[in-house]
C-alpha positions, 0 to 999 in steps of 0.5 A, a space after each residue: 924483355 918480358 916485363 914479369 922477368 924481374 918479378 921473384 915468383 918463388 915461395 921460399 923465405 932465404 931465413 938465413 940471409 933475411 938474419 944475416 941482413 936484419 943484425 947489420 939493420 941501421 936504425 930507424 933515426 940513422 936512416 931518417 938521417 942518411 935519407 935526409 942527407 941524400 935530399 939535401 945533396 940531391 937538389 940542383 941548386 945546392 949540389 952545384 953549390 957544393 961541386 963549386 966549393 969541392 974545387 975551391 973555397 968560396 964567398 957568397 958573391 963569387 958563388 952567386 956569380 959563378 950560379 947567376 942567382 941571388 946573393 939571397 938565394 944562395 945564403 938561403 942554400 948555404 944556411 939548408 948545407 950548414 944545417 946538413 953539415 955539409 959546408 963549414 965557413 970561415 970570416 975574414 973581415 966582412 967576407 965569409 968564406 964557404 968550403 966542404 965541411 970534410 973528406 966525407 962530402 968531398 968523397 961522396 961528391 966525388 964518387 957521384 960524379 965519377 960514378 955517371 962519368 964511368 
C-alpha cells in the first residue's frame, strides 16, 4: 500500500456536506466535556474500576482486593470517577458501596468492550 494512498489530493471544497456537518457541530464546552470523559475512561486503572463495578457494586477494599492496589489508591480513583459522574455511592454503616452512576456508563463500557472482542 502506497503511503500517499490515504491522502485526498483533490481541490474541490464538497460545500454542501462541510453545511450539513457545521449546523449538527457540538460546541465548543460540549466537546471539551465529551473529550473529558473519554480521558477519565481511558486510564487503566480506572476503566478496570469501572468493568469491576459494571459486574457488580462494590466497597473500596473488595476493589483494592480485586485490583492488588492500595485502598488510597483506589479512593483516589473513585474520587477522579465521582467527579466524572461515572460511579454513584451508597452508605451502609461504615462501608460505601460503589456502582456505575447509570445505563450511560454500563452501555459505553459495554460496547467498548464488545467492540475489541468483534
Amino acid at each position: 500500500m502506497a503511503k500517499n494512498e490515504f491522502i485526498c489530493d483533490c481541490e474541490v471544497i464538497h460545500f454542501n456536506v462541510v453545511s450539513k456537518v457545521k449546523e449538527k457541530m457540538l460546541s465548543e464546552e460540549s466537546f471539551m466535556r465529551v473529550t473529558t470523559f473519554f480521558k477519565v475512561i481511558g486510564d487503566n486503572t480506572r476503566f478496570r474500576i469501572l468493568w469491576a463495578l459494571n459486574q457488580n457494586e462494590m466497597c473500596v477494599c473488595d476493589i483494592a482486593n480485586l485490583l492488588s492496589m492500595t485502598k488510597s489508591a483506589i479512593s483516589h480513583q473513585l474520587s477522579v470517577l465521582r467527579k466524572a459522574n461515572l460511579v454513584s455511592f451508597r452508605r451502609e454503616g461504615k462501608t460505601v458501596y460503589y456502582s456505575l452512576a447509570d445505563e450511560h456508563v454500563k452501555n459505553m463500557l459495554d460496547a467498548g468492550v464488545s467492540h475489541i472482542h468483534d
